[in-house]
C-alpha positions as a Markdown table, in Angstrom:
| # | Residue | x | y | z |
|---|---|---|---|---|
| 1 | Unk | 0.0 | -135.6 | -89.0 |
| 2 | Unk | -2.1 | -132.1 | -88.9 |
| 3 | Unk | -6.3 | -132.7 | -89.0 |
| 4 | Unk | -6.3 | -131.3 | -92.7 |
| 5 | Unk | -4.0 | -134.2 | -93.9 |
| 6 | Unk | -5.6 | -136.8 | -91.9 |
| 7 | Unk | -8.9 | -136.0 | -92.8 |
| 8 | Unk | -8.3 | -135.6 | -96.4 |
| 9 | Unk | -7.0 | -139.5 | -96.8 |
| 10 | Unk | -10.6 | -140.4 | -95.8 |
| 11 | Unk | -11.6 | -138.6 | -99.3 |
| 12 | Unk | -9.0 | -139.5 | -101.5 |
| 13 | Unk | -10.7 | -141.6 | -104.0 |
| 14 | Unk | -8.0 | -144.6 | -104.1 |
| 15 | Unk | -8.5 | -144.6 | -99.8 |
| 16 | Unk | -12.7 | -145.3 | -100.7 |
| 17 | Unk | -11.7 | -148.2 | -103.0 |
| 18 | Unk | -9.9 | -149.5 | -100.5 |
| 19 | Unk | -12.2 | -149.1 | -98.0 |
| 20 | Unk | -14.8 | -150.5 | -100.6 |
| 21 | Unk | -12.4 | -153.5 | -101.1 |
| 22 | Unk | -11.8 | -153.9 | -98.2 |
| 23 | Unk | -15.5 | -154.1 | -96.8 |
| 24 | Unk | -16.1 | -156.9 | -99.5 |
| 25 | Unk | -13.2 | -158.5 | -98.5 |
| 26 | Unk | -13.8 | -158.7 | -94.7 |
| 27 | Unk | -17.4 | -160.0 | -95.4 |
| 28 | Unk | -16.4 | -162.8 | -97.0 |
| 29 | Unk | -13.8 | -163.4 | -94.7 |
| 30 | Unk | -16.9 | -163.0 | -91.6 |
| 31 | Unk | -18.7 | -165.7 | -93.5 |
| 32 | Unk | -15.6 | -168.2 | -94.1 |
| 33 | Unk | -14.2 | -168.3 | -90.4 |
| 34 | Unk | -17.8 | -168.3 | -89.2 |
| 35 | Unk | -18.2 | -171.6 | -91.1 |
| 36 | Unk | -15.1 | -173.1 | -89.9 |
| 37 | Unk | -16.0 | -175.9 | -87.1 |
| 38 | Unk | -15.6 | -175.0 | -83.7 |
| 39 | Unk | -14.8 | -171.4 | -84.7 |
| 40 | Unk | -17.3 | -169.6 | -83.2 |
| 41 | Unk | -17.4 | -171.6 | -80.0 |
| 42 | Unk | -13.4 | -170.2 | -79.9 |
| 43 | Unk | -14.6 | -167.2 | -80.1 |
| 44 | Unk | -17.4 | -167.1 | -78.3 |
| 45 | Unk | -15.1 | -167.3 | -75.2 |
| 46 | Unk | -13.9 | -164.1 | -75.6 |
| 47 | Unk | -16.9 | -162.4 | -76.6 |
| 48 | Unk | -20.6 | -162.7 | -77.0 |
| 49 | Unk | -22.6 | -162.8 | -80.1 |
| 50 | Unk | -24.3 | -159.8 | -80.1 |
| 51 | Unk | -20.8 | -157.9 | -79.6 |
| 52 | Unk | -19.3 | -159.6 | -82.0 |
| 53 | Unk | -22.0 | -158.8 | -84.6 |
| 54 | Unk | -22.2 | -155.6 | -83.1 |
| 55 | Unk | -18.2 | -154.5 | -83.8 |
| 56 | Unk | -18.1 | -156.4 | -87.2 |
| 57 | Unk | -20.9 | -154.9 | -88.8 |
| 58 | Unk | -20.5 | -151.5 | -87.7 |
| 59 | Unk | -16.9 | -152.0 | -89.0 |
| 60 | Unk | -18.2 | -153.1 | -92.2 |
| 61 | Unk | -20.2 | -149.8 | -92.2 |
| 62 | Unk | -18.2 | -147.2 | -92.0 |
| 63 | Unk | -16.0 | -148.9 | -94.7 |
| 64 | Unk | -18.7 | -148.9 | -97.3 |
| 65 | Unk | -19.7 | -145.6 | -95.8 |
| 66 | Unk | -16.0 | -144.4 | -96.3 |
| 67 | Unk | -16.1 | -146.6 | -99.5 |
| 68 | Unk | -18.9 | -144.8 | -101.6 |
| 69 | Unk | -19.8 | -142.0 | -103.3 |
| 70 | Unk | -22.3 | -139.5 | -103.2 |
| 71 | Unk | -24.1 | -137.3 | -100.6 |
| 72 | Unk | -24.5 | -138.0 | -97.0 |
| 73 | Unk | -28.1 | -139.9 | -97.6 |
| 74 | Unk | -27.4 | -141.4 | -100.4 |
| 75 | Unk | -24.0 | -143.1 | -98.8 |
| 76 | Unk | -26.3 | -143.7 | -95.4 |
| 77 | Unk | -29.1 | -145.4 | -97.1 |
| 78 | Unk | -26.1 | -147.7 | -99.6 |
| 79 | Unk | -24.5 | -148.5 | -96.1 |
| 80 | Unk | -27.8 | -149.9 | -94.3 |
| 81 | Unk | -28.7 | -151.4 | -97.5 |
| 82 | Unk | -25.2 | -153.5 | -98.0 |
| 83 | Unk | -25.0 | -154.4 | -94.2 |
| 84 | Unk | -28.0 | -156.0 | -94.0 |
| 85 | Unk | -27.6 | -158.2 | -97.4 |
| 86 | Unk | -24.4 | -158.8 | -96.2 |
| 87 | Unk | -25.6 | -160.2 | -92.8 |
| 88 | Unk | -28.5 | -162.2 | -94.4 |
| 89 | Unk | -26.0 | -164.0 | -96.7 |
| 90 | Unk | -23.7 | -164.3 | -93.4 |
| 91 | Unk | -26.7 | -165.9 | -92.0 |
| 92 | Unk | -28.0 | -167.7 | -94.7 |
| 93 | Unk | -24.5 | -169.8 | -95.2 |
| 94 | Unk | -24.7 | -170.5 | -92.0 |
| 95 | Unk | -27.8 | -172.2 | -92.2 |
| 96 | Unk | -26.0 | -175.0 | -94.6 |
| 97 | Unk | -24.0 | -175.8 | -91.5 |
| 98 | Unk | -24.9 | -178.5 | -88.9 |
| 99 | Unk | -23.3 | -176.9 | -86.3 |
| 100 | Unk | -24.1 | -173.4 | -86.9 |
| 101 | Unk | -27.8 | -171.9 | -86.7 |
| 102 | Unk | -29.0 | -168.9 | -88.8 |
| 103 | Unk | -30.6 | -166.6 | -86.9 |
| 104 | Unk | -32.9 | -163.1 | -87.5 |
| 105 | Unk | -31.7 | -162.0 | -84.4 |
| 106 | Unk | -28.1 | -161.8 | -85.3 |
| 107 | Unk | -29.2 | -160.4 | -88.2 |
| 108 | Unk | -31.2 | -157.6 | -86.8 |
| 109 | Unk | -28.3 | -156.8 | -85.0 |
| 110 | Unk | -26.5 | -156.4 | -88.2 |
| 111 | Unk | -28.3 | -154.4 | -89.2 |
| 112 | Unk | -28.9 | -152.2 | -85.8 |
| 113 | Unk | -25.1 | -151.9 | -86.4 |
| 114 | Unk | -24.7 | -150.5 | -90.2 |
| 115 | Unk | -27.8 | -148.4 | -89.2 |
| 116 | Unk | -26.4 | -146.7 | -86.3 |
| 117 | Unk | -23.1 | -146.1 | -87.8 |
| 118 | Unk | -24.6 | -144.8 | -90.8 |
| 119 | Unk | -26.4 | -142.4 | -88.7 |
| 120 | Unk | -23.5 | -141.1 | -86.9 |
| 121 | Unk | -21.2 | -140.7 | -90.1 |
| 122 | Unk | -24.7 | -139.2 | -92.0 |
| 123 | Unk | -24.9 | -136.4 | -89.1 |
| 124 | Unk | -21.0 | -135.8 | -89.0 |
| 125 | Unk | -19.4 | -136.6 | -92.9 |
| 126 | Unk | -20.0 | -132.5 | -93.8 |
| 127 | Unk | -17.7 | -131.9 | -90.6 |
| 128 | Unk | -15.1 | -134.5 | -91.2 |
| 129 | Unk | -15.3 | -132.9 | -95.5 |
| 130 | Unk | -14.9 | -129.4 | -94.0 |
| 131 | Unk | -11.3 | -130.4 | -92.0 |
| 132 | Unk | -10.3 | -131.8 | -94.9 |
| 133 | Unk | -10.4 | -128.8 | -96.9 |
């Protein structure tokens, strides 16, 4: 698969539903296995916290980044905005939980996450439009 092709999935507009999709999809999915008992401790053997926040939020980034319309800024500032409500709510449910603990420091990683991949795909979307062309 040439560059041109490969490039130009990431701006067919039935690819950015699907990302869109499936960024909603995966968020709920983060918040139903993370309230599953014994789940995170499961987990938590193969990776710490903060990596795992780390790798699922910037995930869920570039997938609403992918996912939306607009201009570079506009699609940056949507991304930072959705990652962290998304983490809050993440947190929030898992404060119902006896055996889970919400915490703003996960969350500000969250949110470190959807900002830094925002940044990167901000600085580098016009190059990754111009291959596609």
């Amino acid at each position: 698969m040439n560059k041109k092709k490969m490039f130009g999935i990431l701006l067919n507009p039935k690819f950015q539903k699907f990302c869109y999709f499936a960024a909603m999809s995966f968020s709920l999915a983060i918040i139903v296995i993370g309230s599953l008992p014994g789940a995170r401790n499961d987990i938590g053997q193969y990776a710490s916290g903060w990596l795992l926040h780390s790798l699922a939020y910037a995930v869920l980034g570039v997938l609403i980044y992918v996912g939306s319309k607009g201009n570079e800024s506009w699609r940056a500032v949507k991304t930072v905005l959705t990652v962290a409500v998304m983490g809050a709510a993440d947190e929030y449910v898992q404060s119902f939980f006896p055996y889970r603990t919400a915490a703003i420091g996960d969350w500000m990683i969250d949110c470190s996450a959807g900002l830094a991949v925002s940044a990167i795909l901000w600085r580098y979307w016009p190059r990754i439009c111009r291959q596609a062309e």
